[in-house]
TIVO-2410 file (N, C-alpha, C; in nm, 3 decimals):
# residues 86
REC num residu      c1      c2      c3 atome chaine
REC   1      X   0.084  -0.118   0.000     N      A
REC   1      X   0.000   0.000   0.000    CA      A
REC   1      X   0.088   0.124   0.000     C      A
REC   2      X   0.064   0.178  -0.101     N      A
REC   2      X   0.141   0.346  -0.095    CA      A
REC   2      X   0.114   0.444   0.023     C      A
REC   3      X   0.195   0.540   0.048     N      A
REC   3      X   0.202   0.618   0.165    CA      A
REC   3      X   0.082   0.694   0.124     C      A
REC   4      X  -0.045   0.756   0.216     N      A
REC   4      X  -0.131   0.837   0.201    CA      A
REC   4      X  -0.077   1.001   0.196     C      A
REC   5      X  -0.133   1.020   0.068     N      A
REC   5      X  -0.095   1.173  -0.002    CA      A
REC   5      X  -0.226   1.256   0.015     C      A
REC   6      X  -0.185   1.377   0.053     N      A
REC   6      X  -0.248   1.475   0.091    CA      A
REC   6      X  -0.330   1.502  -0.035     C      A
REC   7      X  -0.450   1.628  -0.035     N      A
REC   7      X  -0.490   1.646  -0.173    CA      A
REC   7      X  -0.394   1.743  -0.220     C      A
REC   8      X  -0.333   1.846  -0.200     N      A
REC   8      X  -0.231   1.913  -0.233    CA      A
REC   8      X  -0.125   1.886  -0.283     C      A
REC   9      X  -0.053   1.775  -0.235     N      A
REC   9      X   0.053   1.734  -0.233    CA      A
REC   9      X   0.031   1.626  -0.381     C      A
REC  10      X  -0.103   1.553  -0.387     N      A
REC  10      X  -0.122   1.455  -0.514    CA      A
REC  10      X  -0.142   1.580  -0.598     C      A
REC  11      X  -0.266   1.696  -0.621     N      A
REC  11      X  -0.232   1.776  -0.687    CA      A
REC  11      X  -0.104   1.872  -0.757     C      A
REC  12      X  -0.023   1.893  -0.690     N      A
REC  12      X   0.120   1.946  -0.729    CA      A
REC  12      X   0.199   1.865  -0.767     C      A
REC  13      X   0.186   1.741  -0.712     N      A
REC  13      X   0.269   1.669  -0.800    CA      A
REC  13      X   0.211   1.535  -0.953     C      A
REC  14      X   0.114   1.554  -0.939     N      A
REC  14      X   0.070   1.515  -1.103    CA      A
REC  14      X   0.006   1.646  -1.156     C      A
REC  15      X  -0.009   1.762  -1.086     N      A
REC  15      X  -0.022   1.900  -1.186    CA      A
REC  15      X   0.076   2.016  -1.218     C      A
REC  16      X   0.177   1.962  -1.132     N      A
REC  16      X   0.269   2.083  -1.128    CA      A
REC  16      X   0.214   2.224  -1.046     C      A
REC  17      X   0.349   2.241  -0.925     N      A
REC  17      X   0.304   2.369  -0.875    CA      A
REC  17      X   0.273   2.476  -0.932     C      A
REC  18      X   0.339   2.510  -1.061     N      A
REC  18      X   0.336   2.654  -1.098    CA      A
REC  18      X   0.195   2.673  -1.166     C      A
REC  19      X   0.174   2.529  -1.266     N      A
REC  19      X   0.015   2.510  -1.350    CA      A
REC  19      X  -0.085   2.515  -1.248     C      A
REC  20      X  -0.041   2.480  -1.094     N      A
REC  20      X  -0.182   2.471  -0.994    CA      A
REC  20      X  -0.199   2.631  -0.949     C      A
REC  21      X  -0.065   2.693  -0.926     N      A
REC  21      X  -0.085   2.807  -0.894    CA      A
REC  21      X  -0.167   2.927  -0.973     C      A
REC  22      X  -0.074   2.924  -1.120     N      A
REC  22      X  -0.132   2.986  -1.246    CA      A
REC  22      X  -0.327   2.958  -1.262     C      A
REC  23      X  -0.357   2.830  -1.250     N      A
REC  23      X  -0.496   2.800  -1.228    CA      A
REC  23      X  -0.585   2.856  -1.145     C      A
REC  24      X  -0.543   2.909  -1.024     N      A
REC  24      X  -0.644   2.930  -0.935    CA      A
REC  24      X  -0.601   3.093  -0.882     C      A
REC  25      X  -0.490   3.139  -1.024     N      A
REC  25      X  -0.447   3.280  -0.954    CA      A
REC  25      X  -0.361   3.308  -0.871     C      A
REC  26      X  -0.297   3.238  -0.801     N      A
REC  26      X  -0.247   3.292  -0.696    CA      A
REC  26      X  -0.050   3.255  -0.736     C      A
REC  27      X   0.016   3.275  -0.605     N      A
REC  27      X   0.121   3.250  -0.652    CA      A
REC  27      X   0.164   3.080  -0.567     C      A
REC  28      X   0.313   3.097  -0.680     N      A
REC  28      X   0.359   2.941  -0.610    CA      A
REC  28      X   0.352   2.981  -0.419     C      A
REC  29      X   0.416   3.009  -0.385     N      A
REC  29      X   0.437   3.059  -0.251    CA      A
REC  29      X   0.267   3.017  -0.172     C      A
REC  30      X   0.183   3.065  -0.216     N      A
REC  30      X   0.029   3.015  -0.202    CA      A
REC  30      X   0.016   2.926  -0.161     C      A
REC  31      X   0.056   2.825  -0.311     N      A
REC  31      X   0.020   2.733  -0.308    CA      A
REC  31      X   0.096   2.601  -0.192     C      A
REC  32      X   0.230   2.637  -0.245     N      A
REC  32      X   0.340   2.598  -0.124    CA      A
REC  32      X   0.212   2.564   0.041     C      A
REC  33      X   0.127   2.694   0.079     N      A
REC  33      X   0.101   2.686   0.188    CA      A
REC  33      X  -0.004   2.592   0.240     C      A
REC  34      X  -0.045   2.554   0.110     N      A
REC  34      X  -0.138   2.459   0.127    CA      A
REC  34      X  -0.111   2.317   0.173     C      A
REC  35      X   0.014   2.276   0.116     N      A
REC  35      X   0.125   2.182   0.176    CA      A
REC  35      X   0.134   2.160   0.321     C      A
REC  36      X   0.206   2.321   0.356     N      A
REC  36      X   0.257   2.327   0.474    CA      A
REC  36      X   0.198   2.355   0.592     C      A
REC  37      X   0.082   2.466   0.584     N      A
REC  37      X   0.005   2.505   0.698    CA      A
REC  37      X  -0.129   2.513   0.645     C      A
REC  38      X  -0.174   2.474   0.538     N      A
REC  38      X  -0.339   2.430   0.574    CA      A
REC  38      X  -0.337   2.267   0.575     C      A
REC  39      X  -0.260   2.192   0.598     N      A
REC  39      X  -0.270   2.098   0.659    CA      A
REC  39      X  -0.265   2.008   0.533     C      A
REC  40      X  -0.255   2.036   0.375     N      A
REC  40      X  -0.238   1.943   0.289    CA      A
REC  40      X  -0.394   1.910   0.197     C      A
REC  41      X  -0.510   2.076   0.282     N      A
REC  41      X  -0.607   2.027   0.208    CA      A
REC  41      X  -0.589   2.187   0.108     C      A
REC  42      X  -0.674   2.141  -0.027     N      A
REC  42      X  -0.721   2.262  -0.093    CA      A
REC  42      X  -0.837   2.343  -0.089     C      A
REC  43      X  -0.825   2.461  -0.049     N      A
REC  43      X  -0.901   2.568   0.003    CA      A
REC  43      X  -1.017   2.539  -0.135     C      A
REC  44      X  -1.136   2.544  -0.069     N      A
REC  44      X  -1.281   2.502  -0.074    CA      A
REC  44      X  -1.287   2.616  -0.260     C      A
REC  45      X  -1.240   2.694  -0.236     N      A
REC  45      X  -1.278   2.816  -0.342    CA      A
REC  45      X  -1.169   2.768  -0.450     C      A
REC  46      X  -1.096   2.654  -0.484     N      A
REC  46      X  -0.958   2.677  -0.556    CA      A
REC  46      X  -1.006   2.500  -0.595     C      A
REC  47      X  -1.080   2.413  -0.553     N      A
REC  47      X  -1.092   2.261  -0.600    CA      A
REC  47      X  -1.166   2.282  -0.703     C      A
REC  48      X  -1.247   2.326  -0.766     N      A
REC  48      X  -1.279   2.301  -0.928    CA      A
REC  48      X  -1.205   2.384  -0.975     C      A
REC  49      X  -1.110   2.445  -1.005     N      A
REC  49      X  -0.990   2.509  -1.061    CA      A
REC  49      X  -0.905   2.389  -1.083     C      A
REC  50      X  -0.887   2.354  -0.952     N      A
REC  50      X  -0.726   2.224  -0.996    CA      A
REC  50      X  -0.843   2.127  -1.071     C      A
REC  51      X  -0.952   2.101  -1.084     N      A
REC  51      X  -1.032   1.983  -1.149    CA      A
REC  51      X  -0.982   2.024  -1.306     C      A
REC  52      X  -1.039   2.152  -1.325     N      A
REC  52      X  -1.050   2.205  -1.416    CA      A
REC  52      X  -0.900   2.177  -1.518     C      A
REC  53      X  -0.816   2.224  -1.427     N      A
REC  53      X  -0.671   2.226  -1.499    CA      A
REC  53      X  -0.648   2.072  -1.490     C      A
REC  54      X  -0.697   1.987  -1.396     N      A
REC  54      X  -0.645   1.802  -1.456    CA      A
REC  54      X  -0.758   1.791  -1.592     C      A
REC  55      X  -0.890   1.763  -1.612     N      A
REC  55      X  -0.884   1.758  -1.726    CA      A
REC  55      X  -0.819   1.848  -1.826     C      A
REC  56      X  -0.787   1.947  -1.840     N      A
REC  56      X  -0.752   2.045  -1.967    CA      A
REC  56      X  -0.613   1.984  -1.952     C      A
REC  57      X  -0.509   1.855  -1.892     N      A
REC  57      X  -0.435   1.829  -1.920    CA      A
REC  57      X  -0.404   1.684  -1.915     C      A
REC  58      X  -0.545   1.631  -1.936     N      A
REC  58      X  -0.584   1.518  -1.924    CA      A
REC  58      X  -0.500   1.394  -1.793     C      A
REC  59      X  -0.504   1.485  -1.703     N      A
REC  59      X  -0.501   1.403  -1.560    CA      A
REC  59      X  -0.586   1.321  -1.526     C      A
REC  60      X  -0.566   1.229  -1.466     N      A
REC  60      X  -0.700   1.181  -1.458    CA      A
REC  60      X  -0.749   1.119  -1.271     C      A
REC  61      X  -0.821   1.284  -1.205     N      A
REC  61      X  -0.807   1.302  -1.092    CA      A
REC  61      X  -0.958   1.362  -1.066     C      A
REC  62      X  -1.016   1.259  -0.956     N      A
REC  62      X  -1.146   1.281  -0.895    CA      A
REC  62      X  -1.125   1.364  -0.817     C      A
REC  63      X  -1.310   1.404  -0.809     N      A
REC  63      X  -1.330   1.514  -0.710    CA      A
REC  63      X  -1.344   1.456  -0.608     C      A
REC  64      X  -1.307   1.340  -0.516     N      A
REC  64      X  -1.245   1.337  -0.397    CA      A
REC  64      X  -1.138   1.308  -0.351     C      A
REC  65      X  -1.044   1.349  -0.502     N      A
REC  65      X  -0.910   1.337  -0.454    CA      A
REC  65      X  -0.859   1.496  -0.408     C      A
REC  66      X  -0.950   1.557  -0.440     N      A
REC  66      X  -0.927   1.726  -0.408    CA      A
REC  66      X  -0.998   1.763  -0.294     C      A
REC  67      X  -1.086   1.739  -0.265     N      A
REC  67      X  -1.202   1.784  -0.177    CA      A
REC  67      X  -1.167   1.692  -0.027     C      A
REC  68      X  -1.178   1.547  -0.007     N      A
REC  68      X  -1.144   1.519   0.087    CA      A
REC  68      X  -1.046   1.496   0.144     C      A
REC  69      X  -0.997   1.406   0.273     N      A
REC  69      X  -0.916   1.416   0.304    CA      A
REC  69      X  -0.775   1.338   0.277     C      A
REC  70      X  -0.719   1.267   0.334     N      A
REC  70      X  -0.577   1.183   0.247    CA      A
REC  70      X  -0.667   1.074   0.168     C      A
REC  71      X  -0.539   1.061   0.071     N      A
REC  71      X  -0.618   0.953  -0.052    CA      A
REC  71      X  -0.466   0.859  -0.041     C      A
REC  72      X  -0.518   0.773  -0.097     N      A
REC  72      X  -0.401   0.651  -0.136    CA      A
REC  72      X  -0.368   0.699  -0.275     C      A
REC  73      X  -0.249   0.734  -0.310     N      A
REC  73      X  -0.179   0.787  -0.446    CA      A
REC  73      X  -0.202   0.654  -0.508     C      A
REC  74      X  -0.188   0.537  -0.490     N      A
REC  74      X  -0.207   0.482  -0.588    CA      A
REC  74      X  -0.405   0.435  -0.677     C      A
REC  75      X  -0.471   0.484  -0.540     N      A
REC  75      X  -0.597   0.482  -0.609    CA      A
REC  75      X  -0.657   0.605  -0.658     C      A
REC  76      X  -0.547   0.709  -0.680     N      A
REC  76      X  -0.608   0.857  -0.699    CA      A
REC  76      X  -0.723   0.853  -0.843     C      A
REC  77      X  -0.610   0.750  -0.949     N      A
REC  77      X  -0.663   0.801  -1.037    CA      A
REC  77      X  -0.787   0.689  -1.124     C      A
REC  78      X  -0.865   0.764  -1.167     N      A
REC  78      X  -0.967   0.692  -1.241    CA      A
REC  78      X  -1.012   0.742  -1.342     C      A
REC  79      X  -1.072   0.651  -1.484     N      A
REC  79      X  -1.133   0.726  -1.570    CA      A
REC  79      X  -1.140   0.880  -1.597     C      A
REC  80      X  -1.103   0.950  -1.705     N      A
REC  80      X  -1.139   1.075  -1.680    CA      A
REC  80      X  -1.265   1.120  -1.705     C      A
REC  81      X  -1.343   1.092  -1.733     N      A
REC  81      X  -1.483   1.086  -1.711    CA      A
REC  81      X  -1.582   1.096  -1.594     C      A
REC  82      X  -1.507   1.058  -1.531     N      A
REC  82      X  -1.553   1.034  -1.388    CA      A
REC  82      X  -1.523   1.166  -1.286     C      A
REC  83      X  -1.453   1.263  -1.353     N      A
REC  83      X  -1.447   1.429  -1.314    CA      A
REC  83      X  -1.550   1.486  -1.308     C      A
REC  84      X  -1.572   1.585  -1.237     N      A
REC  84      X  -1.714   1.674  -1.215    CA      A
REC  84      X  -1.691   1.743  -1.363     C      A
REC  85      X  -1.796   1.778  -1.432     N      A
REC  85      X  -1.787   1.881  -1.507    CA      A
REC  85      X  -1.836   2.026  -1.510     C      A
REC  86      X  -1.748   2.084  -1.531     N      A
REC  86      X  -1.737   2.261  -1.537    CA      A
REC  86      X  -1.822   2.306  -1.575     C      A
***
């Protein structure tokens, strides 16, 4: 079983920090904080943004790999179809 990954932490690293940052506006440094001191979740106003930017780069990452809490990296991903749509 893989180590449980934060939603932040699976987001930045199959979206890239700078594409998650650029997505939701803000800067890397931001986003960084989401890592470090909001505890690894993504702020409620910024999860259909990172949705948004995994499909437009054909990630293939559910909306409860963003929204709740630790996920198993290796079951993050599923169908891309299976994304909320915008």
């Amino acid at each position: 079983m893989a180590t449980p990954e934060t939603p932040a932490a699976l987001a930045v690293r199959l979206l890239g920090l700078i594409d998650v940052a650029h997505a939701c506006g803000l800067t890397t440094d931001a986003v960084r904080k989401w890592l470090k001191s909001k505890g690894g979740f993504i702020p409620a106003q910024h999860q259909a943004n990172v949705l948004t930017l995994a499909r437009q780069k054909g990630v293939q990452l559910r909306p409860a790999d963003v929204v709740a809490g630790w996920v198993d990296a290796s079951d993050a991903a599923l169908p891309l179809h299976s994304a909320v749509q915008a």
